[in-house]
C-alpha positions in Angstrom: 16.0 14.7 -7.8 17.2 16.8 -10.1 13.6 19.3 -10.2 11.2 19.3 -7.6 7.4 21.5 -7.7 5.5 22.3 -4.7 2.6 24.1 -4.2 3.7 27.7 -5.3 7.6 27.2 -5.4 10.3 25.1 -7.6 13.5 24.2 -7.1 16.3 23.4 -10.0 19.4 21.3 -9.2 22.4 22.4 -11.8 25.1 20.4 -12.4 27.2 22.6 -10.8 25.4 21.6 -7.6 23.9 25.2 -6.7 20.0 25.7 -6.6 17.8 27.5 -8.7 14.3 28.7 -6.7 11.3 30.6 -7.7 7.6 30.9 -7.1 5.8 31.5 -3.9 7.4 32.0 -0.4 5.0 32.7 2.4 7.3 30.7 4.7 10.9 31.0 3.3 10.9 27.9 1.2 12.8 29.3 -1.5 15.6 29.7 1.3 16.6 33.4 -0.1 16.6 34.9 3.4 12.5 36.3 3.1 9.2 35.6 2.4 8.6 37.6 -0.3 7.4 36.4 -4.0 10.1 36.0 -6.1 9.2 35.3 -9.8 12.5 36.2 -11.2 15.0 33.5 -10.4 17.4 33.1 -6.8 20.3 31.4 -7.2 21.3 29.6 -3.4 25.2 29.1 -4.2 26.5 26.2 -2.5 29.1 27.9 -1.4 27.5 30.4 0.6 24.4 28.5 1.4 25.9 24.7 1.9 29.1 25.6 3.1 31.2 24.7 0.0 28.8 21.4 -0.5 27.6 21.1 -3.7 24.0 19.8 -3.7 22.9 16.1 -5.1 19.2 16.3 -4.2 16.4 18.5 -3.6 12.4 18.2 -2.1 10.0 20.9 -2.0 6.1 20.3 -0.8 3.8 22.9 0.3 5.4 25.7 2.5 8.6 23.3 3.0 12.0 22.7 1.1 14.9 20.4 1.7 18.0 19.1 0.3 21.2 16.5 0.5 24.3 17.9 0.1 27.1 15.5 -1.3 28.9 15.3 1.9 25.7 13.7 3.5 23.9 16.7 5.2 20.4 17.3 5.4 19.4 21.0 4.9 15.7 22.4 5.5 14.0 25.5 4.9 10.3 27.3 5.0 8.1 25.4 7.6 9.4 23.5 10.0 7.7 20.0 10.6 9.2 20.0 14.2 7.7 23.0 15.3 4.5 22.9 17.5 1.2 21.8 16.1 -2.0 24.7 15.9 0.2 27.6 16.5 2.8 30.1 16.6 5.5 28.9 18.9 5.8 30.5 22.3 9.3 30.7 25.1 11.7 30.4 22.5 11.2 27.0 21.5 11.4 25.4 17.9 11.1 28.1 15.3 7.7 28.0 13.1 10.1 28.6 9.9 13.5 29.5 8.0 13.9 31.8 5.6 17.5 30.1 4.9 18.6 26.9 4.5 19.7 25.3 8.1 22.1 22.1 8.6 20.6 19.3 10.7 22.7 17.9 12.5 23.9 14.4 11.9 23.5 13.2 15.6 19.8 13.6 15.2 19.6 11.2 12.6 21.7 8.3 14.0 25.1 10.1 12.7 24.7 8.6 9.2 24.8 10.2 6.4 21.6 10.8 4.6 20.6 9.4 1.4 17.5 11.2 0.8 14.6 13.1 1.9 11.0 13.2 1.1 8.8 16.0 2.3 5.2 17.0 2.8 3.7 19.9 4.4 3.7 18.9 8.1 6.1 15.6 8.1 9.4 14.8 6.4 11.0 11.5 6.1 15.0 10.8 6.0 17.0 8.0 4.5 20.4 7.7 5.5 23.0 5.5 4.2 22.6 2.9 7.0 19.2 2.1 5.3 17.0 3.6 8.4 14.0 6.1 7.8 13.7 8.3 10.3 10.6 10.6 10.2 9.8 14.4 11.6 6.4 16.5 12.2 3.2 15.4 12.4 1.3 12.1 12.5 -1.8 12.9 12.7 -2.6 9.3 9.8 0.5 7.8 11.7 2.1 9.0 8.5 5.3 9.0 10.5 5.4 5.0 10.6 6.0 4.7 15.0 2.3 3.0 15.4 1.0 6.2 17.1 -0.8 9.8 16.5 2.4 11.3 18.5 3.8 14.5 16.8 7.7 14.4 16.7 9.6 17.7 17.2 12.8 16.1 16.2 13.0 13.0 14.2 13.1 9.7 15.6 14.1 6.4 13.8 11.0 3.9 12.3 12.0 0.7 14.4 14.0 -1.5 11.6 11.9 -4.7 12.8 8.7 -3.1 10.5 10.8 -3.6 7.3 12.5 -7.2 8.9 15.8 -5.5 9.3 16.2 -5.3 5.7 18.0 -1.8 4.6 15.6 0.7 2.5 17.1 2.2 -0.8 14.0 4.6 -1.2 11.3 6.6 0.5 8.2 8.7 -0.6 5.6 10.7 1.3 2.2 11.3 -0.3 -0.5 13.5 1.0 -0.8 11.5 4.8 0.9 8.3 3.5 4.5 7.0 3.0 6.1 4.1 0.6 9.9 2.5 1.3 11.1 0.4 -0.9 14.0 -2.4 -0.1 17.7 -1.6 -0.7 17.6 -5.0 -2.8 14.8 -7.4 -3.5 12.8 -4.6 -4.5 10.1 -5.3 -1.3 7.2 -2.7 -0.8 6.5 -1.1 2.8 3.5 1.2 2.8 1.9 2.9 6.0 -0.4 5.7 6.6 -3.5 7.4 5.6 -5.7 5.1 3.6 -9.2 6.5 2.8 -8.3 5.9 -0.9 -7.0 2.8 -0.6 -3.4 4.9 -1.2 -1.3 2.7 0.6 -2.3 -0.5 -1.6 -2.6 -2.7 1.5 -6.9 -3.6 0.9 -9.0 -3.1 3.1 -8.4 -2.5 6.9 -10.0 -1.4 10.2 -10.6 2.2 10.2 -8.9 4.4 7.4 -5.2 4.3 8.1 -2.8 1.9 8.1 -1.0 2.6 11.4 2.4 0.6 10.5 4.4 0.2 7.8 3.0 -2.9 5.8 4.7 -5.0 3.3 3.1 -5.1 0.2 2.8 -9.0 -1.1 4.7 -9.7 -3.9 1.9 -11.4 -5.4 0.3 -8.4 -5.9 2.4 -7.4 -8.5 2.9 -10.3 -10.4 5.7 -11.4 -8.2 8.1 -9.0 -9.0 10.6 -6.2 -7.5 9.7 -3.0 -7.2 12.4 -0.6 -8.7 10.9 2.9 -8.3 7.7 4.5 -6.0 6.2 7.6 -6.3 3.3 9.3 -4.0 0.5 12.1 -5.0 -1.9 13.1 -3.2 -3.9 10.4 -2.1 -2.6 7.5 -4.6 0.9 5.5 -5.5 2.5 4.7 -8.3 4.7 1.8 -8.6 7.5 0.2 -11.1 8.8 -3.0 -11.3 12.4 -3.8 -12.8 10.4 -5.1 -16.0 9.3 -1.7 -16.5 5.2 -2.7 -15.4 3.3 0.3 -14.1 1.1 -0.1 -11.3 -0.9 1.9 -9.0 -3.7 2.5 -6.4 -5.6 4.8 -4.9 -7.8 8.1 -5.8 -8.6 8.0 -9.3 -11.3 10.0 -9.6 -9.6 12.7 -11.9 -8.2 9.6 -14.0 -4.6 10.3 -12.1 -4.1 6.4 -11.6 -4.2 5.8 -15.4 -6.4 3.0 -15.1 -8.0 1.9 -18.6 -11.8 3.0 -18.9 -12.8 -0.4 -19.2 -11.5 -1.3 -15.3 -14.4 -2.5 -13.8 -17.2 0.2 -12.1 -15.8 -0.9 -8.1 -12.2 0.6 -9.3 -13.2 3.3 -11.5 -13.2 6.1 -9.2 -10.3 4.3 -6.6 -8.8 1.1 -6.0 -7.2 -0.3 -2.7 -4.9 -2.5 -4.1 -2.1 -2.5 -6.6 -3.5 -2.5 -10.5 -1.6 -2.8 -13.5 -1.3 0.5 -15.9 -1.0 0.6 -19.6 1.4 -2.2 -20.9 3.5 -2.6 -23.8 0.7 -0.6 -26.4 1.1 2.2 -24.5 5.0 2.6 -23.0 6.8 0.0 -25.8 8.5 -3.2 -25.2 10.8 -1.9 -22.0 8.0 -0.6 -19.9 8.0 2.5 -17.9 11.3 3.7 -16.5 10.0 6.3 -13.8 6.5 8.1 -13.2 6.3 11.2 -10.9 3.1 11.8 -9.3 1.5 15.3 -8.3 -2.0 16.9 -6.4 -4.3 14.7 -8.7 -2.0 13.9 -12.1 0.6 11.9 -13.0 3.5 11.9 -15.8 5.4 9.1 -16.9 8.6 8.5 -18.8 9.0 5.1 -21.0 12.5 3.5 -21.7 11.8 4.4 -25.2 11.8 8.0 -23.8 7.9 8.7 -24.4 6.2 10.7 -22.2 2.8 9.9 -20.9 0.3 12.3 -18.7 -2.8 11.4 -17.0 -5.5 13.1 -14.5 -6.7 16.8 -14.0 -6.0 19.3 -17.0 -7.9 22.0 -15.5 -4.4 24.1 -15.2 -2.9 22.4 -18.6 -0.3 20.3 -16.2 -1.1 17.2 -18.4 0.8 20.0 -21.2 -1.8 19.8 -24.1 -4.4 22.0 -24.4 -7.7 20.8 -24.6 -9.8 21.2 -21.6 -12.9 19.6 -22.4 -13.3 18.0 -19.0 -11.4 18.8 -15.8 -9.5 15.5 -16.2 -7.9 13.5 -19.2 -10.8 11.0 -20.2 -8.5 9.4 -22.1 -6.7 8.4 -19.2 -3.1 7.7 -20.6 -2.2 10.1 -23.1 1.2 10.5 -25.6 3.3 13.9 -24.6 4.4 15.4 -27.9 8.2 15.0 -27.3 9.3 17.3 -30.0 8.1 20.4 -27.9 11.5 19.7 -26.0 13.7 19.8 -29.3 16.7 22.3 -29.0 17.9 23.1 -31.8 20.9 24.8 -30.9 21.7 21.0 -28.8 25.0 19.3 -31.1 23.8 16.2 -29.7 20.0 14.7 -30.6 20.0 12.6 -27.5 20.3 15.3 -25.4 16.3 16.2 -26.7 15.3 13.4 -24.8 13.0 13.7 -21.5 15.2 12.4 -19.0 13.7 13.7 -15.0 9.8 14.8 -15.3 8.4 16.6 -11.6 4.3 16.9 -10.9 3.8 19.1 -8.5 0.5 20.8 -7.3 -0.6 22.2 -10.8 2.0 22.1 -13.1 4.6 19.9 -14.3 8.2 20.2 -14.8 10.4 19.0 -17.6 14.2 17.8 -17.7 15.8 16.7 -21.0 19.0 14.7 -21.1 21.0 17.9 -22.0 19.7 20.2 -19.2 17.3 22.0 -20.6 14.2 22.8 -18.2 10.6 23.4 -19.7 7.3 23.8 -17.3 3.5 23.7 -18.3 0.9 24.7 -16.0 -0.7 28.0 -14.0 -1.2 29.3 -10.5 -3.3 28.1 -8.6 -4.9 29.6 -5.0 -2.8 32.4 -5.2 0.9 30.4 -5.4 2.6 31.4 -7.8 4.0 29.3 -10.3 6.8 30.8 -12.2 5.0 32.7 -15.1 3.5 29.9 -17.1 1.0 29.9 -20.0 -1.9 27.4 -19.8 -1.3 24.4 -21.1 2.0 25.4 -22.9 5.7 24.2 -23.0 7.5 26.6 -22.4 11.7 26.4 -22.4 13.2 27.7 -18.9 17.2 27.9 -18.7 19.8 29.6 -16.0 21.8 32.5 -18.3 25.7 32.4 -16.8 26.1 36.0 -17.0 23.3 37.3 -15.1 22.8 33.9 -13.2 19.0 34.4 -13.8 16.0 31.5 -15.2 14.5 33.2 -18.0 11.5 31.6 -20.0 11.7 31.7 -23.9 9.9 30.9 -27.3 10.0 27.1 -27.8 13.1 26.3 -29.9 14.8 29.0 -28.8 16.8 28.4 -25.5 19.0 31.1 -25.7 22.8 29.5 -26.8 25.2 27.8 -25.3 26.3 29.9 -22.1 23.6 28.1 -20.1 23.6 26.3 -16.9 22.4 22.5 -17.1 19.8 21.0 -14.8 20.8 17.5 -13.1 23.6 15.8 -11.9 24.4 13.0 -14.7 25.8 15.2 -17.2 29.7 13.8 -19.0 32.4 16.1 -18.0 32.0 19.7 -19.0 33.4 20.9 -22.0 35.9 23.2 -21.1 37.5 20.8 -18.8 37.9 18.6 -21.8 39.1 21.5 -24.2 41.4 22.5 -21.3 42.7 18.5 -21.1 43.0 18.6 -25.0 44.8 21.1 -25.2 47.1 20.3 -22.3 47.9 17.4 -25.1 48.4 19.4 -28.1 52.5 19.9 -28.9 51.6 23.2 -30.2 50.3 24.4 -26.4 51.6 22.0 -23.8 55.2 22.3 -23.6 55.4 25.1 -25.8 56.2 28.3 -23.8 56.2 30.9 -26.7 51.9 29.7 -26.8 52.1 29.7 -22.4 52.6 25.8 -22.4 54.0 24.5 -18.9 51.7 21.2 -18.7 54.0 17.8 -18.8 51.6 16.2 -20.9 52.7 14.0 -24.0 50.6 11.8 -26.5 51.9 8.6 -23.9 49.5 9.6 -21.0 48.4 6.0 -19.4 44.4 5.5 -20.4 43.8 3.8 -17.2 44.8 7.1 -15.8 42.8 9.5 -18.0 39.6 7.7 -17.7 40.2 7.5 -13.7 40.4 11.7 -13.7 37.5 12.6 -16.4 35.4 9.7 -14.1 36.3 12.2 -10.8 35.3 14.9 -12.3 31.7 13.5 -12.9 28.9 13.5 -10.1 28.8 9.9 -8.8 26.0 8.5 -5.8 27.2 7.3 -2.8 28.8 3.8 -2.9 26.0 2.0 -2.0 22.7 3.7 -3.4 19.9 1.9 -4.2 18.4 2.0 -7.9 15.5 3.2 -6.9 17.6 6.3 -6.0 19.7 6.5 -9.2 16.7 6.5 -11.2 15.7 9.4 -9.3 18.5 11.3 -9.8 18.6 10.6 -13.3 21.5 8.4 -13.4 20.4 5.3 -13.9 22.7 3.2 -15.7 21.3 0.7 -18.4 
């Protein structure tokens, strides 16, 4: 995704494919080659970090970051999940952490590229493009989907046979507890931890579900399931109509359910429930919902932006705090705290990517611009942020640093953009039109060598402004380009 919030660290994927990090970094996991605090801004260049591959994706969780690079690597950094369990590594075995980003190789993984990762403190999950999960650390909920407790130092495939051989287009790991969702079809797989009633699977012996179980389409109305999200200890779900639904923990309201849900479900529910409808999100439904510690944010097809769960660190990003949780349950973001008015575009105003993390919550707009609410918390730091107030955060060119400014004033043009759906970038289309103009392009008294003339096929002009625009790999699931932000409508 385009922004991703841990515990104490965030990471910011430009469009230019580099990273922007900042926050805590007890174990490396903003990858700048330490573990020292860094509140100002790192860039990781993909050129000196990636080797020349520009980044599509990136995953933080607590002590532990990852990404996907465009060519199909996976890259990790801070804690390792494969190192050993309740302790410092002895005889040069698997490192406890890196401080820099390190390439896994693709052998480990079934040689096939990966599609995506999702990451939690002590396990990680991979998708690759064959449609396999294959799943690293520790599975001590049998989190990592094999059936056992076993902890895996490197990863090791989930047997295809537990999702009927059907390929997965999307994977999300929760606190102790993992969702996949089908390729096509839309089918729900959910395995692990289940105390809450996470996993949405009901009731079952003891309090995990120890392999991945397909959730009945019944349960949601009979539909397909077109994006997951994890927290904590509950799921989020939406289908292709744009229905919310979710289970789990709710006792800080972070489910959404209405007040009037009955007592038994109040406080948790163990199977799949319906959130908000078409009073609260407009006639299209929800497009996708990010979930954090113990809050949730959600973004409508009519761009709205919904918050629900614990304020007590103004993540929800309003500022009353007369409880430590929304008793409203689903409540309206104002959406004009994102207005930039130095954007030439108004659509580019719109919330396009949102990120929960631990406390605080992370904003995209269609044009790029980043804006965070929130406050430490434990001692993570969590870049600079005022309680309970939007604040705008953008990447300067010159000194390649985030800076956080007034609302409405994001500092002019010269800034990088967040995400990777962006049109082609001006100056390759003022260089193009230029190329066209008489006055320049075959002119050489104004420098004009280029062979262009007003005759230039359309077929092939659309075919090189389309190359010069990010694109997912042939193949991706929908559940994955509405994580990226790319959806198309």
């Amino acid at each position: 995704m385009a922004v991703t919030g841990g515990t104490g660290c965030t990471l910011i994927l430009t469009e230019d494919g580099n990273i922007c990090a900042f926050g805590d970094n007890k174990y490396g996991e903003l990858g700048v080659g330490d573990n020292e605090k860094h509140a100002e801004p790192c860039m990781l260049n993909h050129a000196d970090k990636f080797d020349g591959h520009e980044v599509v994706m990136v995953a933080t969780a607590t002590l532990v970051s990852a990404c996907v690079t465009k060519d199909g690597s996976l890259w990790t950094w801070g804690l390792n999940p494969g190192r050993k369990q309740g302790g410092t590594q002895e005889g040069g075995g698997v490192p406890d952490a890196f401080h820099e980003p390190r390439r896994m190789c693709m052998s480990l993984h079934g040689n096939s590229p990966v599609q995506m990762v999702s990451c939690q403190m002590h396990f990680m999950l991979i998708l690759t493009a064959a449609g396999n999960i294959w799943s690293i650390g520790a599975g001590r909920y049998y989190e990592l989907g094999h059936g056992n407790l076993e902890h895996c130092r490197e990863p090791k495939c989930i047997d295809p046979a537990r999702f009927d051989g059907v390929e997965i287009g999307m994977v999300c790991a929760g606190g102790h507890h993992c969702v996949a969702v089908s390729k096509t079809g839309g089918r729900v797989w959910t395995w692990g931890n289940n105390m809450w009633g996470e996993t949405g699977v009901g009731d079952v012996q003891g309090s995990c579900v120890q392999n991945p179980t397909l959730i009945p389409a019944t349960q949601l109305d009979g539909e397909a399931v077109a994006f997951a999200s994890c927290g904590t200890d509950f799921t989020m779900l939406v289908t292709v109509s744009g229905v919310l639904w979710a289970c789990g923990n709710n006792s800080s309201h972070e489910c959404g359910f209405d007040r009037r849900t009955p007592t038994h479900t109040h406080l948790l529910s163990k199977i799949f429930r319906r959130v908000g409808g078409a009073e609260y999100f407009g006639p299209k439904g929800v497009r996708t919902v990010s979930c954090g510690y113990d809050h949730s944010m959600i973004i409508a097809h009519n761009n709205s932006l919904w918050s629900c769960g614990s304020n007590i660190f103004g993540e929800l990003g309003y500022e009353s705090r007369d409880s430590l949780y929304n008793r409203n349950t689903l409540t309206l973001v104002d959406s004009a705290q994102f207005h930039n008015h130095n954007s030439k575009v108004l659509s580019d105003n719109e919330v396009h990517i949102v990120s929960a993390g631990m406390c605080a919550s992370t904003v995209v707009t269609a044009g790029g611009d980043v804006w965070v609410c929130g406050k430490k918390s434990n001692d993570f730091l969590i870049h600079c942020m005022s309680k309970g107030v939007w604040q705008s955060a953008r990447v300067d060119l010159s000194p390649q640093r985030l800076f956080l400014n007034e609302i409405g004033d994001t500092g002019g043009t010269d800034c990088l953009r967040a995400g990777r759906w962006h049109d082609v970038q001006r100056q390759r289309t003022t260089a193009f039109a230029m190329g066209l103009h008489p006055s320049f392009a075959n002119n050489v008294d104004y420098g004009g060598t280029t062979p262009y003339n007003v005759n230039f096929p359309d077929e092939l002009l659309r075919e090189m402004f389309q190359r010069m625009r990010f694109a997912v790999r042939e193949g991706s699931s929908t559940s994955l380009q509405i994580l990226l932000g790319i959806e198309s409508e």
